[in-house]
Structures are given as C-alpha cells and as structure tokens.
mmCIF file of the N, C-alpha and C atoms, coordinates in Angstrom:
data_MODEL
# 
_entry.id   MODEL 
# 
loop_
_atom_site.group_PDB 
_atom_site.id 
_atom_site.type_symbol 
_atom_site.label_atom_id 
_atom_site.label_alt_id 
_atom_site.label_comp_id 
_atom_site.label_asym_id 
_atom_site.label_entity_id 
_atom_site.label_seq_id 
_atom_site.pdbx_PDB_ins_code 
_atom_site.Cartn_x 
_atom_site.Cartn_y 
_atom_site.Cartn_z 
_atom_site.occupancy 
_atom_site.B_iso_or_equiv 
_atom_site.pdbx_formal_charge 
_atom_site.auth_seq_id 
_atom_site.auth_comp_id 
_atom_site.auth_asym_id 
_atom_site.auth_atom_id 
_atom_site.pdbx_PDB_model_num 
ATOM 1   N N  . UNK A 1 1  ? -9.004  -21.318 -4.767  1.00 0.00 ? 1  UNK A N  1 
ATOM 2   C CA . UNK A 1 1  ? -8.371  -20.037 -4.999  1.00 0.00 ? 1  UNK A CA 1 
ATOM 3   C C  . UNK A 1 1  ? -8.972  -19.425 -6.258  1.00 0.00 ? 1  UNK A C  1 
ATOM 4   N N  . UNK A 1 2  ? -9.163  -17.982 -6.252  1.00 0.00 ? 2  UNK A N  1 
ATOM 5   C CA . UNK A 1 2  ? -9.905  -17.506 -7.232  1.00 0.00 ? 2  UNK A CA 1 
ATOM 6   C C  . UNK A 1 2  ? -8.513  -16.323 -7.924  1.00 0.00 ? 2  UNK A C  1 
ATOM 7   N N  . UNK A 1 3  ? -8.537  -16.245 -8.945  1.00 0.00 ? 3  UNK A N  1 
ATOM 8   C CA . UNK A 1 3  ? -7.491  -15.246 -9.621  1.00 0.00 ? 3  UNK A CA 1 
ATOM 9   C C  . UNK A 1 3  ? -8.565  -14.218 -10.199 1.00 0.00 ? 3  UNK A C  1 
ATOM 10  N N  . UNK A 1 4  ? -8.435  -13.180 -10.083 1.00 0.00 ? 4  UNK A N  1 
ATOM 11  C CA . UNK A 1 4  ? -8.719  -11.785 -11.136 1.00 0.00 ? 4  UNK A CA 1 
ATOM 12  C C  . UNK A 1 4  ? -8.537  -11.076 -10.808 1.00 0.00 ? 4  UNK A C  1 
ATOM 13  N N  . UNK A 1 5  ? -8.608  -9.778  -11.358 1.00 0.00 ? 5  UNK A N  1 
ATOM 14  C CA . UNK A 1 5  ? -8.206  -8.091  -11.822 1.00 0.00 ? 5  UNK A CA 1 
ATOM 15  C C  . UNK A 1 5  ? -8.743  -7.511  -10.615 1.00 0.00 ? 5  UNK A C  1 
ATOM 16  N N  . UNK A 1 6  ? -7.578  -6.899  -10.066 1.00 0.00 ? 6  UNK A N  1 
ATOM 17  C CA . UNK A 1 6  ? -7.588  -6.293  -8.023  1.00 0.00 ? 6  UNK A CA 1 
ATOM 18  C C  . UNK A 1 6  ? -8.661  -5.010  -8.702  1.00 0.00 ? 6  UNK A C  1 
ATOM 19  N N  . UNK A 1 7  ? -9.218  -4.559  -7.526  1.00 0.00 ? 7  UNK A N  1 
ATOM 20  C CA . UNK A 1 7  ? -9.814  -3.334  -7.661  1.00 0.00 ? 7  UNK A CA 1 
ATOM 21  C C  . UNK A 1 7  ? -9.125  -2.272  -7.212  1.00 0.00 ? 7  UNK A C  1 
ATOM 22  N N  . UNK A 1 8  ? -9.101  -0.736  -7.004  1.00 0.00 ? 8  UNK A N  1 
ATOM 23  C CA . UNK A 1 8  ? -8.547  -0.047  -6.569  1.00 0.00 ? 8  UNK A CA 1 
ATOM 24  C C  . UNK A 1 8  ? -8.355  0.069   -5.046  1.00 0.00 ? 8  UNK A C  1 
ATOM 25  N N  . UNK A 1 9  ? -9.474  -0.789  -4.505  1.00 0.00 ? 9  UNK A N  1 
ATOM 26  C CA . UNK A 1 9  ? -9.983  -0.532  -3.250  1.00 0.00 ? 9  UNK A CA 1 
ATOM 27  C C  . UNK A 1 9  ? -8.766  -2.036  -2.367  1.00 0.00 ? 9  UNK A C  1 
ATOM 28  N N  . UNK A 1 10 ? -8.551  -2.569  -3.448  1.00 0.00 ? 10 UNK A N  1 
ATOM 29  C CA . UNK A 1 10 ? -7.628  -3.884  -2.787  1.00 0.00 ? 10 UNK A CA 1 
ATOM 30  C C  . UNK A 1 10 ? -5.863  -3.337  -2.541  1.00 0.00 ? 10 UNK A C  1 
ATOM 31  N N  . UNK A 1 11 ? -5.653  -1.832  -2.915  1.00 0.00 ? 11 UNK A N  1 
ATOM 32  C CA . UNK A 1 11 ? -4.203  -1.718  -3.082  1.00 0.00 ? 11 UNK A CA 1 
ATOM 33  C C  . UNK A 1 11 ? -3.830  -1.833  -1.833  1.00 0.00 ? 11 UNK A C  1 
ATOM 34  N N  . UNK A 1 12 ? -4.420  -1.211  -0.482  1.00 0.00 ? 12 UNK A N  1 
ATOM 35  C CA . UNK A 1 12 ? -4.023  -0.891  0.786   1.00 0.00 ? 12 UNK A CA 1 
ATOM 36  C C  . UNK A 1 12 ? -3.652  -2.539  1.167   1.00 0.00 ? 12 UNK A C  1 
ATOM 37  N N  . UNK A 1 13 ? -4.560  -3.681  0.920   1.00 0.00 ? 13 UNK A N  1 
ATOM 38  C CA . UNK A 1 13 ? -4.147  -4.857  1.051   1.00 0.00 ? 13 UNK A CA 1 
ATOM 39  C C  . UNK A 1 13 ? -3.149  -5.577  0.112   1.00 0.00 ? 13 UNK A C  1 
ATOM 40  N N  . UNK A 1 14 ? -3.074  -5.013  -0.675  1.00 0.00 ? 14 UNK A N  1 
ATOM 41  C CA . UNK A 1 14 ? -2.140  -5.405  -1.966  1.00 0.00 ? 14 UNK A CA 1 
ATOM 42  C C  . UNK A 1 14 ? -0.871  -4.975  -0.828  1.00 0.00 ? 14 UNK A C  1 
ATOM 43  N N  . UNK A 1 15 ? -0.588  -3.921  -0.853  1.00 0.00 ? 15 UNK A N  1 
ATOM 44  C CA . UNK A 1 15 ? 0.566   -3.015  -0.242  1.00 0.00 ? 15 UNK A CA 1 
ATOM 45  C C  . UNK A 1 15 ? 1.116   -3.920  0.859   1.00 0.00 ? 15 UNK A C  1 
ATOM 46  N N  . UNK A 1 16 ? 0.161   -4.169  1.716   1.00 0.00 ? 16 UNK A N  1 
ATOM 47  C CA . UNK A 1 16 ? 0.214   -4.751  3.267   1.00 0.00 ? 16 UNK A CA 1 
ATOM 48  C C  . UNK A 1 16 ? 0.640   -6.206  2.951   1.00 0.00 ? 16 UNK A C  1 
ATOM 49  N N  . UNK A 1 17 ? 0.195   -7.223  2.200   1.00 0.00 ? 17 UNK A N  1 
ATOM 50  C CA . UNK A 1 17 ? 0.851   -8.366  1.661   1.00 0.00 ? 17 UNK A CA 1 
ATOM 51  C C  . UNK A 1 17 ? 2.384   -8.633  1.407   1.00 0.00 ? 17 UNK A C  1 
ATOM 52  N N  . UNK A 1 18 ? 2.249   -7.445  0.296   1.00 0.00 ? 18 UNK A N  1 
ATOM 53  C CA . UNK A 1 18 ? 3.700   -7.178  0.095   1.00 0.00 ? 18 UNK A CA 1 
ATOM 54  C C  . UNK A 1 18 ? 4.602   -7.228  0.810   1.00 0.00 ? 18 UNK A C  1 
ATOM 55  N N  . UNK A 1 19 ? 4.538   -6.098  1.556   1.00 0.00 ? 19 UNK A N  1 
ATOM 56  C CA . UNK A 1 19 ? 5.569   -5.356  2.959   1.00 0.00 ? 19 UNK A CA 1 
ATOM 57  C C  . UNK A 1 19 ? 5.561   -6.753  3.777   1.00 0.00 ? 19 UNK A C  1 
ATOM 58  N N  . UNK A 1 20 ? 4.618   -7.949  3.689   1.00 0.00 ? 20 UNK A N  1 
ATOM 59  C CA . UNK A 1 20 ? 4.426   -9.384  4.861   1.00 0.00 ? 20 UNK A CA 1 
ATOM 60  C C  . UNK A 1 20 ? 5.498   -10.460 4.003   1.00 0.00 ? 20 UNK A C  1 
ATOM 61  N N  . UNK A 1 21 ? 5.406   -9.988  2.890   1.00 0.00 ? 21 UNK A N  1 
ATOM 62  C CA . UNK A 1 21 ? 6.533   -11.280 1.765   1.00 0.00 ? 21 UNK A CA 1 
ATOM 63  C C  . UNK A 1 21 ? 7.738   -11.306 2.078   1.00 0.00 ? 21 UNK A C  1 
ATOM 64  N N  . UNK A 1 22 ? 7.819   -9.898  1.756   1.00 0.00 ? 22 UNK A N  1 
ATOM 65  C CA . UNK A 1 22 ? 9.430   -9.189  1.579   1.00 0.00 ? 22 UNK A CA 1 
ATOM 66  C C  . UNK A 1 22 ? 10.139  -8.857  2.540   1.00 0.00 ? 22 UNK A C  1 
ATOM 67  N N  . UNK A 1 23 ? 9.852   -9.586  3.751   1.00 0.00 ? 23 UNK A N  1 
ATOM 68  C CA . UNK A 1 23 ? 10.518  -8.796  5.321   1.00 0.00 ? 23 UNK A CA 1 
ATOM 69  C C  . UNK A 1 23 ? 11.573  -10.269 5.139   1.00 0.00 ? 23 UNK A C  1 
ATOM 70  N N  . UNK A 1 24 ? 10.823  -11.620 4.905   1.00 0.00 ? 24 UNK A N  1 
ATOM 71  C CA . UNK A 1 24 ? 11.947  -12.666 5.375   1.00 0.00 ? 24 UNK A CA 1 
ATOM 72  C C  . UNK A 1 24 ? 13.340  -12.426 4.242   1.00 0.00 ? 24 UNK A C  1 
ATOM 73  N N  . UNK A 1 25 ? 13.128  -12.143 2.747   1.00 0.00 ? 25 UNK A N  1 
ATOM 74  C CA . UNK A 1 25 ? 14.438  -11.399 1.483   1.00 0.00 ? 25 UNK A CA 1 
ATOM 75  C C  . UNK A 1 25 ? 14.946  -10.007 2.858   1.00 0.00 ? 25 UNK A C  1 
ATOM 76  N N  . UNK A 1 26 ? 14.327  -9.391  3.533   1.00 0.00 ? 26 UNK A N  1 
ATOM 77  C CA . UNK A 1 26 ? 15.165  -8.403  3.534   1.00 0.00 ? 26 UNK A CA 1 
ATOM 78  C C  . UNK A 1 26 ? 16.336  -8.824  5.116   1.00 0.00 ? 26 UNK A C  1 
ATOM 79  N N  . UNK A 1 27 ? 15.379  -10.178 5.749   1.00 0.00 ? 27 UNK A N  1 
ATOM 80  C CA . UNK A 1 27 ? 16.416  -10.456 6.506   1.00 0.00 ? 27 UNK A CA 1 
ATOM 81  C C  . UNK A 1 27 ? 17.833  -11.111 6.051   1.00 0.00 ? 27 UNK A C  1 
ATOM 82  N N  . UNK A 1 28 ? 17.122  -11.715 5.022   1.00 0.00 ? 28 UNK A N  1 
ATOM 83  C CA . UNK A 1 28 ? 18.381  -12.411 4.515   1.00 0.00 ? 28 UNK A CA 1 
ATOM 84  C C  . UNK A 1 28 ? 20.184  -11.741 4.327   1.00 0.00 ? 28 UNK A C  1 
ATOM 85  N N  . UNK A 1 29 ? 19.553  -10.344 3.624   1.00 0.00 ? 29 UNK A N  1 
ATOM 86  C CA . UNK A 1 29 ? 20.408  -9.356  3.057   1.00 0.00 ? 29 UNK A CA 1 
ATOM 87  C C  . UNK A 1 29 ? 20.522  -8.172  4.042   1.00 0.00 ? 29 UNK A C  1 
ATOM 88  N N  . UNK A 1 30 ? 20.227  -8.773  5.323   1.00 0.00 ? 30 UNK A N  1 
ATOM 89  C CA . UNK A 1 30 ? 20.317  -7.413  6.200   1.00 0.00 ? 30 UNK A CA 1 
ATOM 90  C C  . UNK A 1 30 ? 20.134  -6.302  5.820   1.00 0.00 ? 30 UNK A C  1 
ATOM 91  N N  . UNK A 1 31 ? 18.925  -5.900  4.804   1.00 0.00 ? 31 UNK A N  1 
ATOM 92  C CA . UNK A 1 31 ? 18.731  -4.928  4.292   1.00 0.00 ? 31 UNK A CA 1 
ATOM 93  C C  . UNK A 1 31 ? 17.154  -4.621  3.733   1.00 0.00 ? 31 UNK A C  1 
ATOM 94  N N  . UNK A 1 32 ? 16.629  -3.936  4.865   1.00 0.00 ? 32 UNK A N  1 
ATOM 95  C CA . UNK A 1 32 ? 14.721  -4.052  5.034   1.00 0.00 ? 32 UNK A CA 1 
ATOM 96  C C  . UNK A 1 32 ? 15.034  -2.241  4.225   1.00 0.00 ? 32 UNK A C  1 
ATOM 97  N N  . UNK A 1 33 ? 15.693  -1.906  3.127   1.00 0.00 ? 33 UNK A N  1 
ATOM 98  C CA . UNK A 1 33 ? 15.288  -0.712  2.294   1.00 0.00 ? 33 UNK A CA 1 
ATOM 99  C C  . UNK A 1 33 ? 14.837  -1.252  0.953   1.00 0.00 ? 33 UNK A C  1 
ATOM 100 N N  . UNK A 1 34 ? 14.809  -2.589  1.025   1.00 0.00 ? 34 UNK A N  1 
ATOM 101 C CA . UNK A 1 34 ? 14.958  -2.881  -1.094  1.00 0.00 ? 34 UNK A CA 1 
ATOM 102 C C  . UNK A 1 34 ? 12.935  -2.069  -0.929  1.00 0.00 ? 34 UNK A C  1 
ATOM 103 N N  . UNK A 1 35 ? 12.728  -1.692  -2.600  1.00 0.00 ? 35 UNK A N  1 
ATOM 104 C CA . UNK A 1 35 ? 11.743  -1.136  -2.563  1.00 0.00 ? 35 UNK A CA 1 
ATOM 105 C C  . UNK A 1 35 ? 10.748  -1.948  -2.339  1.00 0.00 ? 35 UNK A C  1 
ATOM 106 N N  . UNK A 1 36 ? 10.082  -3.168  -2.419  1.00 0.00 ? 36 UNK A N  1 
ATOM 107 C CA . UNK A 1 36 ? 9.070   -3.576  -1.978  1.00 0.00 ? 36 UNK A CA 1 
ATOM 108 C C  . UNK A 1 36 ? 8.583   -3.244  -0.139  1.00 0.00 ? 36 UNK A C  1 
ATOM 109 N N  . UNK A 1 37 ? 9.657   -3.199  0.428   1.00 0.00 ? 37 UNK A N  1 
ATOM 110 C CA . UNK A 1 37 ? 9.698   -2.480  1.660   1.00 0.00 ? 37 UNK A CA 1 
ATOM 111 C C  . UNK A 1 37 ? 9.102   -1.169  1.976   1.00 0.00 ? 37 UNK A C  1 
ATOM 112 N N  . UNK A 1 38 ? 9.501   -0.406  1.143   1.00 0.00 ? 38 UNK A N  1 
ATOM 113 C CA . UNK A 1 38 ? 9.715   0.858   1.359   1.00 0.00 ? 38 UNK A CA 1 
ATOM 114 C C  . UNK A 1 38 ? 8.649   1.800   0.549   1.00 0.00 ? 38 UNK A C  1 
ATOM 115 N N  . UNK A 1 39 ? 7.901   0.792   -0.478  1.00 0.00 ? 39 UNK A N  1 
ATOM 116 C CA . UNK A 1 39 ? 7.137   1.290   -1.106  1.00 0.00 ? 39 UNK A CA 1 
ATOM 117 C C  . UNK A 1 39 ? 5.895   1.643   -0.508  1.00 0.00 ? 39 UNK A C  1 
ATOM 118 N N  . UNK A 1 40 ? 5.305   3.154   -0.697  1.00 0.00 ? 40 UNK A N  1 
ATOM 119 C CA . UNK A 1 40 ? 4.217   4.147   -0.230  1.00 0.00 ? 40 UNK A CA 1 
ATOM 120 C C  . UNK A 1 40 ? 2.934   3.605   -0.920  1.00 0.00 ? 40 UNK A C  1 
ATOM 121 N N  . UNK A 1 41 ? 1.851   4.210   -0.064  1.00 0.00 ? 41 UNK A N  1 
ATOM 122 C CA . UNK A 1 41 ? 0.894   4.163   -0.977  1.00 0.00 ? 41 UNK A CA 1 
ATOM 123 C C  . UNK A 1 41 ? 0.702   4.825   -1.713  1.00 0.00 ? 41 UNK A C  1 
ATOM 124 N N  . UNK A 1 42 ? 0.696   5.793   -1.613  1.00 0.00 ? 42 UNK A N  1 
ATOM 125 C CA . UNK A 1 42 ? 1.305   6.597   -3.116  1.00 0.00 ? 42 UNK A CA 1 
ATOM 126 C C  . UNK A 1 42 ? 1.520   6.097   -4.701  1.00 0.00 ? 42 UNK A C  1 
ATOM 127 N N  . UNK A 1 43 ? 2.640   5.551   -4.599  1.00 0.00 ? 43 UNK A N  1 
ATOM 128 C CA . UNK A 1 43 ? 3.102   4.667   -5.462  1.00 0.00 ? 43 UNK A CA 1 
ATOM 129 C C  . UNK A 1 43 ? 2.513   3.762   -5.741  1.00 0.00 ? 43 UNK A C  1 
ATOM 130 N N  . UNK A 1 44 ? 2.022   2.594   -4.829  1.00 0.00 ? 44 UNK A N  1 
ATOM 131 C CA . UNK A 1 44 ? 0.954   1.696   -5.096  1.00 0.00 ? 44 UNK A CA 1 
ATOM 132 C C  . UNK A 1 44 ? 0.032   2.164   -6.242  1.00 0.00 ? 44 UNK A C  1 
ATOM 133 N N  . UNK A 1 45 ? -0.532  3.449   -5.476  1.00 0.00 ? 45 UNK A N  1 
ATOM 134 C CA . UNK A 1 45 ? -1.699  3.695   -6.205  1.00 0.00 ? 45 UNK A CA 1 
ATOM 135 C C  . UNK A 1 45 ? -0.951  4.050   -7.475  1.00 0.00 ? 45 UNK A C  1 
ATOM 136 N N  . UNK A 1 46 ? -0.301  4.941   -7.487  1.00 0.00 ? 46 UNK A N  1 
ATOM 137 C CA . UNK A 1 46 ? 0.052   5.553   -9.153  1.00 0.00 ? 46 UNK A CA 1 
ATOM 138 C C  . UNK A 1 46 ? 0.323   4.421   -9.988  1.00 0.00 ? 46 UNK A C  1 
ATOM 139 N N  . UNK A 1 47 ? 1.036   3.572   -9.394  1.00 0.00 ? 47 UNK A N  1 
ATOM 140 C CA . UNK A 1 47 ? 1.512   1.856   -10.227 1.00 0.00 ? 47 UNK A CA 1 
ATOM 141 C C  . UNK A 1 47 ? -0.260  1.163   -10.809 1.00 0.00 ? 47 UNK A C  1 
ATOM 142 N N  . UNK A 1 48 ? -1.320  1.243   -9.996  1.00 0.00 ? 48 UNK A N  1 
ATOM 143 C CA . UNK A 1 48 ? -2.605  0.747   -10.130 1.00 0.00 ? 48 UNK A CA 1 
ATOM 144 C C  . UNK A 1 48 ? -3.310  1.427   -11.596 1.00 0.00 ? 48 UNK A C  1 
ATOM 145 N N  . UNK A 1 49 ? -3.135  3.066   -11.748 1.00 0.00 ? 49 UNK A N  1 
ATOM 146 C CA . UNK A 1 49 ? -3.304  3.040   -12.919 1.00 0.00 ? 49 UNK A CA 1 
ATOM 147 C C  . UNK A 1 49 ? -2.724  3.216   -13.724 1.00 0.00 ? 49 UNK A C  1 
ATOM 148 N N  . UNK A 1 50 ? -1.931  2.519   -13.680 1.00 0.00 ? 50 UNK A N  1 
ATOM 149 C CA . UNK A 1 50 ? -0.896  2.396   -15.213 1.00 0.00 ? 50 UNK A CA 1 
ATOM 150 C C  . UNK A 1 50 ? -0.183  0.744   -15.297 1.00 0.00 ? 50 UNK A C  1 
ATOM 151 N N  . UNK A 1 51 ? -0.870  -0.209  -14.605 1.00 0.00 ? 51 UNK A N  1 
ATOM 152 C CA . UNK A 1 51 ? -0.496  -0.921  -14.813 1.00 0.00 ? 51 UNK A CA 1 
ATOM 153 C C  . UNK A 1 51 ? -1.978  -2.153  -14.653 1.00 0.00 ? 51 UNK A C  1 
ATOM 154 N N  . UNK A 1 52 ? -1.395  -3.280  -14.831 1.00 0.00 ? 52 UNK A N  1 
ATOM 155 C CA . UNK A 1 52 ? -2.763  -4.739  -14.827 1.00 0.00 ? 52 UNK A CA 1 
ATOM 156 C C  . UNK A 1 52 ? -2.099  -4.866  -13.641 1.00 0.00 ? 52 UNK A C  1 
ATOM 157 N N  . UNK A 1 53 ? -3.333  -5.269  -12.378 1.00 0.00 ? 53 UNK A N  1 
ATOM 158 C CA . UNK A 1 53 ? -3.127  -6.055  -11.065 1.00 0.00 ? 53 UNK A CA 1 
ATOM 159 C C  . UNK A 1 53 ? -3.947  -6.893  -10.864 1.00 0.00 ? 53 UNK A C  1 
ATOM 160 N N  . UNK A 1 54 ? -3.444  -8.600  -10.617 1.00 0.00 ? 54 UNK A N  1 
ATOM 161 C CA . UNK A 1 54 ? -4.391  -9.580  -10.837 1.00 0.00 ? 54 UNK A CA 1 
ATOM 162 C C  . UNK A 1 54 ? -4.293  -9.813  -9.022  1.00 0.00 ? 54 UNK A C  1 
ATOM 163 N N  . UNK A 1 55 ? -4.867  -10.348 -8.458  1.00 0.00 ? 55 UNK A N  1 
ATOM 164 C CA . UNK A 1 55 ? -5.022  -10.884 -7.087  1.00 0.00 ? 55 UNK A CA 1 
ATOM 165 C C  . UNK A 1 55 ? -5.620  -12.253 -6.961  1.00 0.00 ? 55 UNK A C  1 
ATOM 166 N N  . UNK A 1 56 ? -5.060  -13.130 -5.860  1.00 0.00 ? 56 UNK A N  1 
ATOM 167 C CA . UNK A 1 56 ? -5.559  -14.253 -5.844  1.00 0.00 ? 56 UNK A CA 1 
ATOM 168 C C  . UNK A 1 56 ? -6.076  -14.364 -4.322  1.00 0.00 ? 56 UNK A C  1 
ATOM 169 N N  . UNK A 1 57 ? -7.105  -14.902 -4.659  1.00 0.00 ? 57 UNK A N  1 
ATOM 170 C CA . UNK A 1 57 ? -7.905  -15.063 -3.009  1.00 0.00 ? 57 UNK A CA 1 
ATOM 171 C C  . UNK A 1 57 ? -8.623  -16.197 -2.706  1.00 0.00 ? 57 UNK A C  1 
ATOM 172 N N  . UNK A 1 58 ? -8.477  -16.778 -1.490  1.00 0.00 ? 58 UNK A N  1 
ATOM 173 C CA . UNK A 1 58 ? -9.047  -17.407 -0.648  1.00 0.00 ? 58 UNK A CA 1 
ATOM 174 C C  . UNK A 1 58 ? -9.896  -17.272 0.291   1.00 0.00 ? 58 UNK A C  1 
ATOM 175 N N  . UNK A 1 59 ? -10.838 -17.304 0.189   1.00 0.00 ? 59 UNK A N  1 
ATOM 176 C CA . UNK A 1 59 ? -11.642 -16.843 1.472   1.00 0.00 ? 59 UNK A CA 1 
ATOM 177 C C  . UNK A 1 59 ? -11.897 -15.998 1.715   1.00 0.00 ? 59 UNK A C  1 
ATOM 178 N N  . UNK A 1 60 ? -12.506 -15.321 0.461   1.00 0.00 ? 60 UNK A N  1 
ATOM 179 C CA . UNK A 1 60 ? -12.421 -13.234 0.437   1.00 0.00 ? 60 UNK A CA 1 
ATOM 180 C C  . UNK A 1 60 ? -10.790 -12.452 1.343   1.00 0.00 ? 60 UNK A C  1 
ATOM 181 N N  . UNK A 1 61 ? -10.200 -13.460 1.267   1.00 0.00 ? 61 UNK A N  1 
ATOM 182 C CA . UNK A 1 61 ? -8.632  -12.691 1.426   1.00 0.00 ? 61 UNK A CA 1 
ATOM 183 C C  . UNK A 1 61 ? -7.412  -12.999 0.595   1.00 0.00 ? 61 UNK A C  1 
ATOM 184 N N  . UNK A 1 62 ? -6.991  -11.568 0.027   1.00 0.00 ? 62 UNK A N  1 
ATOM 185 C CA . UNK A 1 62 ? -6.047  -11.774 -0.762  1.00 0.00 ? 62 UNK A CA 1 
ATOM 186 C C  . UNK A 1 62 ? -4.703  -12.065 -0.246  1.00 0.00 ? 62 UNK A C  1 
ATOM 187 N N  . UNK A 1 63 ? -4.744  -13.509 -0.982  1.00 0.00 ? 63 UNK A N  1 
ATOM 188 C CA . UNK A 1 63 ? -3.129  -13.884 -0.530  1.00 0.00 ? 63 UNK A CA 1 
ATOM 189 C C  . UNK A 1 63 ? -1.668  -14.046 -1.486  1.00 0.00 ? 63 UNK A C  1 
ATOM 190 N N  . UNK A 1 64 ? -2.296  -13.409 -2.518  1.00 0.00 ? 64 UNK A N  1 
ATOM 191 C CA . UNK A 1 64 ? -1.081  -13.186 -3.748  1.00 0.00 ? 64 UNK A CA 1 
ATOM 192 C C  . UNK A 1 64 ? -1.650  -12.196 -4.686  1.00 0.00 ? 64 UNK A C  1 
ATOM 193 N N  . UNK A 1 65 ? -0.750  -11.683 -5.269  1.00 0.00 ? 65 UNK A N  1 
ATOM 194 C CA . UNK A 1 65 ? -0.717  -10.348 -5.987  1.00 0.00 ? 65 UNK A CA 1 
ATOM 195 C C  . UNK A 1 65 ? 0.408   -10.297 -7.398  1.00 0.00 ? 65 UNK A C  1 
ATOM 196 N N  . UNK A 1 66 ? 0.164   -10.252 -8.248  1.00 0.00 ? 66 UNK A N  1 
ATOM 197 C CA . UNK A 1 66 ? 1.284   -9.610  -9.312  1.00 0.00 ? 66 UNK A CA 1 
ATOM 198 C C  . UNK A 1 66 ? 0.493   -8.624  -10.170 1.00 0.00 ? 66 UNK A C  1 
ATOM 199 N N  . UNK A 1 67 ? 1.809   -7.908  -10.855 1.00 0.00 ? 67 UNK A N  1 
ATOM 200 C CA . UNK A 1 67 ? 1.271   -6.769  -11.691 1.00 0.00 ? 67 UNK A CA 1 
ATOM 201 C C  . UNK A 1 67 ? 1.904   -6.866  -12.873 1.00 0.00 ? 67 UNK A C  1 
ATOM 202 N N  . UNK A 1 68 ? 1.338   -6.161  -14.232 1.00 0.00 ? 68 UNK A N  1 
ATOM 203 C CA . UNK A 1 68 ? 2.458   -6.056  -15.128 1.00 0.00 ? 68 UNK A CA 1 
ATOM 204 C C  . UNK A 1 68 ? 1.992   -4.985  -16.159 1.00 0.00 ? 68 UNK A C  1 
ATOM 205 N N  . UNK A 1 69 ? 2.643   -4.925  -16.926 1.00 0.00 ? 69 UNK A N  1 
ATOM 206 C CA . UNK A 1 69 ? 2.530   -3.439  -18.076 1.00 0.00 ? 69 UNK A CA 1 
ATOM 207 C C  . UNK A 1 69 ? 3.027   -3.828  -19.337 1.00 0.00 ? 69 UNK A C  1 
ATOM 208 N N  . UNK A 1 70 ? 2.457   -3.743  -20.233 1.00 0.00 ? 70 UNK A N  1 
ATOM 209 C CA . UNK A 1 70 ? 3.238   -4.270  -21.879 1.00 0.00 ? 70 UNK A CA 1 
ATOM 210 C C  . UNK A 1 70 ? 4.086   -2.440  -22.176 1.00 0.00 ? 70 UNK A C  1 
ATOM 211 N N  . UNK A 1 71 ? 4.949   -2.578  -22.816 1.00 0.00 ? 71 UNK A N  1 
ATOM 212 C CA . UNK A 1 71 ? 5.911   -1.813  -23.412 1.00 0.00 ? 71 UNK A CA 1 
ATOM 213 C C  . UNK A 1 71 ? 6.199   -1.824  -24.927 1.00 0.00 ? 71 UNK A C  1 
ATOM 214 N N  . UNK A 1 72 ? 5.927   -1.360  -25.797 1.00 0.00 ? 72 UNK A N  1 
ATOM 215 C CA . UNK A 1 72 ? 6.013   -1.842  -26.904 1.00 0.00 ? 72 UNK A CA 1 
ATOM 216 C C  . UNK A 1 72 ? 5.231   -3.222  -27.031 1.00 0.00 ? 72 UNK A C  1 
ATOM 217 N N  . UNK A 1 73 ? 6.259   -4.516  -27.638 1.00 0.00 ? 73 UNK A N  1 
ATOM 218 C CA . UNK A 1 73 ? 5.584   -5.550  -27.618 1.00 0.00 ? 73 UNK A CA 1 
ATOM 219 C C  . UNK A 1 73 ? 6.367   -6.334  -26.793 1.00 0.00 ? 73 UNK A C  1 
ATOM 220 N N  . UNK A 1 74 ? 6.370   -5.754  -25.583 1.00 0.00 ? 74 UNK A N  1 
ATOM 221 C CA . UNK A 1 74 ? 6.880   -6.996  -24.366 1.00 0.00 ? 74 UNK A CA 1 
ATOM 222 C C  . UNK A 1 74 ? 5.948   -6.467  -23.263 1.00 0.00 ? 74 UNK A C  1 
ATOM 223 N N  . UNK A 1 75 ? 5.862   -7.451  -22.326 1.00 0.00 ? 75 UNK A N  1 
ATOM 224 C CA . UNK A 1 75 ? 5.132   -7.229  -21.458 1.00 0.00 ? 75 UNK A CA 1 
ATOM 225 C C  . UNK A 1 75 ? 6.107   -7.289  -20.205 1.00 0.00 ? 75 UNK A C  1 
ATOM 226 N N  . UNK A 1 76 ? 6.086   -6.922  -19.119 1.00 0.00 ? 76 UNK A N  1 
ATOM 227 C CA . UNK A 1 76 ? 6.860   -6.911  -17.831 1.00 0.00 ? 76 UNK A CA 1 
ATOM 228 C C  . UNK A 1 76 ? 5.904   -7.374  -16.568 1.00 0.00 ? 76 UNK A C  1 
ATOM 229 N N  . UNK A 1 77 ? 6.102   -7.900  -15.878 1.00 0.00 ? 77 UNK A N  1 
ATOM 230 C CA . UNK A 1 77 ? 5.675   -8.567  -14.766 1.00 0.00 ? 77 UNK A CA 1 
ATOM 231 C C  . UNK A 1 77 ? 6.697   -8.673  -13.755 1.00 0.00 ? 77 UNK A C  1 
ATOM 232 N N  . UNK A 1 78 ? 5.901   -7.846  -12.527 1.00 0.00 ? 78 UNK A N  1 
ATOM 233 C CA . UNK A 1 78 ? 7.011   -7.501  -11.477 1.00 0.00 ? 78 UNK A CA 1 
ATOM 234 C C  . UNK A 1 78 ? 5.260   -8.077  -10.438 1.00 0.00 ? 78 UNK A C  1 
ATOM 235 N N  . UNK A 1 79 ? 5.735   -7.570  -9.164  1.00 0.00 ? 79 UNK A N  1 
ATOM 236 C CA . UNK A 1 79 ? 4.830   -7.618  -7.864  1.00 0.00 ? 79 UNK A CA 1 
ATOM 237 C C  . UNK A 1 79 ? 4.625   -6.529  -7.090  1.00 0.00 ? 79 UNK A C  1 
# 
C-alpha cells in the first residue's frame, strides 16, 4: 500500500469510495442523507482546495482516503 497527497484528478474516485463506505453507517441508521452520502462533486472539489487529501492505494486503485485542514493551531481530520 502506498500513502500520498490525492491529485485533483483522484476526487471523482475519492467521492465514489466514499458514497461505497458510508452506505453500510447509513443502513444501520436507516438514514442514507448523513453528508458523506449526499455529498456533490462540487463540494468535493471546493473541500480539495482548501484542504490536505492523502490517498492510499493498491494497485493503482485508491482504496482509502482522509482529509484535513489546520485552524489556528489545531488541525482537523475528517474523510
């Protein structure tokens, strides 16, 4: 597995990962609106520049994703 810094060109797969994680949480809670669901590409993208996106891949396919943003002097890490 290789880790580093997604390119812009990886969000559409970034996105599509996501939406593949978050379907079994949204069965749980009978509720497929929480935003990882629901999130556009749009957003993806606007989140891409303003934030760090690392990707991890196997086999020239990305199979994990996180992001994060420092704030002052904390940093935040979401997906």
């Amino acid at each position: 597995m290789i880790i580093e810094k997604a390119m812009a060109t990886d969000v559409e797969e970034i996105l599509a990962l996501q939406k593949l994680a978050y379907v079994s949480e949204a069965e749980i809670y009978d509720d497929f609106s929480i935003p990882p669901l629901v999130q556009t590409l749009k957003e993806i993208k606007d989140e891409f520049r303003n934030q760090v996106f690392l990707k991890a891949v196997i086999n020239g396919t990305i199979v994990g994703s996180v992001r994060a943003y420092q704030k002052e002097e904390t940093c935040y890490i979401g997906v």
